[in-house]
C-alpha positions, -999 to 999 in steps of 0.1 A, spaced: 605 588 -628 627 596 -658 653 568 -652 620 545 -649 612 559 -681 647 560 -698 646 590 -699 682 599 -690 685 629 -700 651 640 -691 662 628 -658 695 641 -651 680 678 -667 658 678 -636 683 664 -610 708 690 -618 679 715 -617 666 700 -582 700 698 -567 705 740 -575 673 745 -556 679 729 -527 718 741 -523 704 776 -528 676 774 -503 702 756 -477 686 721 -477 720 699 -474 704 663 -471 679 669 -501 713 679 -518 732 649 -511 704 629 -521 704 645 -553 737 647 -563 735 607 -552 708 608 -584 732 626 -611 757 601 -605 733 574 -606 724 587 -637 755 591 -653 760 553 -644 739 542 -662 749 564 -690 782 543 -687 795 581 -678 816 568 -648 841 592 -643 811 620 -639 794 591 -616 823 591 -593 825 631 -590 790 632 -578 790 603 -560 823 620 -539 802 650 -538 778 637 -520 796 618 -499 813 644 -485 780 660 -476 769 626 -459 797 624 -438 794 662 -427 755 655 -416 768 623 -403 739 606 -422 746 568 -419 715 564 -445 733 583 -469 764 569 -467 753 535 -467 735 542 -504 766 560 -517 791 534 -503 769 509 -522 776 523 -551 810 528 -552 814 494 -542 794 481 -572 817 507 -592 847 490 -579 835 456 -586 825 464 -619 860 475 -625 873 450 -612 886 464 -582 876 441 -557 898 451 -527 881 487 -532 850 467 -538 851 452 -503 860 479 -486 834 501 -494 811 471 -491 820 465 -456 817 502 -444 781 499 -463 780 468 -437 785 492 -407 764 517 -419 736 488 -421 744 479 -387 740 515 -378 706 515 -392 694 481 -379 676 476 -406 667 441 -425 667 461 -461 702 476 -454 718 442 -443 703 424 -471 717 446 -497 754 443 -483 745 402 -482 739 404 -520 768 425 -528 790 404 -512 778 373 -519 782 385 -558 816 398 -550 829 368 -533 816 345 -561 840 367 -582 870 362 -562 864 326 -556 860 330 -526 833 302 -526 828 292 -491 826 332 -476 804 336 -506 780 307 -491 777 325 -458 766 359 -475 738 342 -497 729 316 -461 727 350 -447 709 366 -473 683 337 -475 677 341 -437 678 380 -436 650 377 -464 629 355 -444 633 376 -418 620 404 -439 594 381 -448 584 375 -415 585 413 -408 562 420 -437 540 387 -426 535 401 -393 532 437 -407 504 429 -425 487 408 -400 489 437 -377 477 460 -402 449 434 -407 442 431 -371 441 472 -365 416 474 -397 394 450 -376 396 464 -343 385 495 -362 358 483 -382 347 465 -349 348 494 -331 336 514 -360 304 490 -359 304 487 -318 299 529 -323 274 523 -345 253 502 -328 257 524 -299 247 552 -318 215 532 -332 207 526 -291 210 562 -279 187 569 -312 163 540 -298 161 551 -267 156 590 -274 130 579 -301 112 556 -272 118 589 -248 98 611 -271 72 585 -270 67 582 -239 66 622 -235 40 621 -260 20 596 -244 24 612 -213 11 648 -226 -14 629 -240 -25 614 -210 -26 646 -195 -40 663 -221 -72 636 -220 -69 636 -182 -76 672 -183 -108 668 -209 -125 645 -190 -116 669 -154 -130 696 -174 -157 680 -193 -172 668 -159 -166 695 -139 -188 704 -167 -214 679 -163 -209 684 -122 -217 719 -125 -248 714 -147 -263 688 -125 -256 710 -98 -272 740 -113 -304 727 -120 -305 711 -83 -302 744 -72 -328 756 -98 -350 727 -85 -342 732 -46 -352 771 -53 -383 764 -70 -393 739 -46 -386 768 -14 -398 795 -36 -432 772 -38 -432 762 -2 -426 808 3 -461 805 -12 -479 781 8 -467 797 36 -478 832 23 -511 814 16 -514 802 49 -500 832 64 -525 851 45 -557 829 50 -557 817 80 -580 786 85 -599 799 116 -606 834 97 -617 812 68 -638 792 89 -653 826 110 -659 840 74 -680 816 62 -700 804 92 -708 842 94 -727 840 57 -744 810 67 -760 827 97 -771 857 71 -788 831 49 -802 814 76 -819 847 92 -834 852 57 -808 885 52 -798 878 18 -786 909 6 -762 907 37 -752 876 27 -749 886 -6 -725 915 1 -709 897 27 -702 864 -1 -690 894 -24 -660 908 0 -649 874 9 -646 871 -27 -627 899 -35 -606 889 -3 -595 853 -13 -591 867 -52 -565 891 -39 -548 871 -13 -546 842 -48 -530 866 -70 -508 879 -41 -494 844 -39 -492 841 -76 -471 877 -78 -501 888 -104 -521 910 -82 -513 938 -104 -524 926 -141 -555 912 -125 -568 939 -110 
């Protein structure tokens, strides 16, 4: 961020700082890398010599770790160090092991870096027609790249819609089970209700049932309770006593015995009052 900023010293302050950390806690590949930075920095401080040390430096440490990334970076360098300097044989050299190392890596970045290098170092030498073939190559390795990124992004373009069709496909599967419990609880609801109203009327004419059936009962007991009486009426005054009763008061007033009569009519009396309230159950207050 430094070197972004110009900051060079800034920058190579916090490098050097970095590069103790990571050599003290054992971390060789963050080391290389950062000793890769100081020499960076001192090239663009125009502080070559101090470049080179650093750039040696980590090197070495590359090589040891067997890091083709790292050597590719550093051989990068030294070639453009080289070429700077004029030194082209150097130049290629390191240019073309940065080529292996690209190889190594298979990747379109790498092998376009060692096309440009070339191709600017070739144009230097005059070496006009090789120089051609690096900047062809170039041209095709950054369609290529191109074409990576095209279909990179189309991908990432397609996964973002396969998720936010999924996404929604969740979604309205989640509205559905929602439906569908909501339409569940309704129908549990109408069906206690049902039940619940099924049970009111059950009990509200069971109810009405029992009501109509109590005062038939009522009515069928006061209807034997009043036939009881007849019969104890009947029972009690039988017609031919009746009959005998009376025909025997006739004869009394026909002989001229009133006072006979007159008792006798008095007893009978007496005798149908008491068989009446008998029948009534009111023998008792009437007497």
């Amino acid at each position: 961020m430094y070197n972004m900023l110009n900051k060079k010293d800034e920058a190579l302050f916090n490098f050097i700082q970095s590069e103790k950390l990571f050599r003290a806690i054992g971390d060789s590949r963050q080391q290389a890398v950062l000793l890769s930075n100081i020499g960076g920095t001192y090239e663009k401080m125009h502080e070559i010599a101090n470049a080179l040390e650093y750039y040696k430096s980590s090197y070495a440490i590359f090589s040891q770790l067997n890091d083709a990334e790292g050597l590719y970076t550093v051989n990068i360098e030294f070639g453009n160090l080289a070429m700077e300097d004029k030194k082209y044989a150097d130049a290629e050299m390191y240019f073309t092991q940065a080529q292996k190392n690209a190889d190594f890596l298979g990747t379109l970045t790498a092998r376009l870096g060692v096309a440009k290098y070339l191709h600017q170092l070739y144009s230097l030498q005059g070496r006009y027609k090789e120089a051609y073939e690096m900047q062809s190559l170039y041209r095709v390795l950054t369609d290529s790249l191109r074409n990576d990124e095209n279909r990179l992004s189309i991908m990432r373009l397609q996964a973002g819609y396969e998720f936010d069709k999924k996404e929604e496909q969740l979604k309205l599967e989640q509205v559905k089970k929602e439906a569908q419990a909501q339409a569940e609880i309704q129908r549990q609801k109408v069906i206690r209700n049902s039940i619940l109203g099924g049970a009111s009327l059950l009990t509200i004419s069971a109810i009405i049932s029992f009501l109509f059936y109590k005062r038939r009962r009522e009515a069928e007991t006061q209807s034997k309770i009043m036939h009881l009486r007849m019969q104890a009426i009947n029972a009690q005054m039988n017609p031919h006593f009746i009959f005998n009763c009376i025909h025997s008061i006739q004869n009394f007033i026909s002989t001229a015995d009133m006072q006979k009569a007159d008792d006798y009519l008095l007893v009978f009396a007496k005798l149908i009052r008491k068989v009446l309230d008998n029948s009534t159950g009111n023998s008792d207050t009437r007497r």
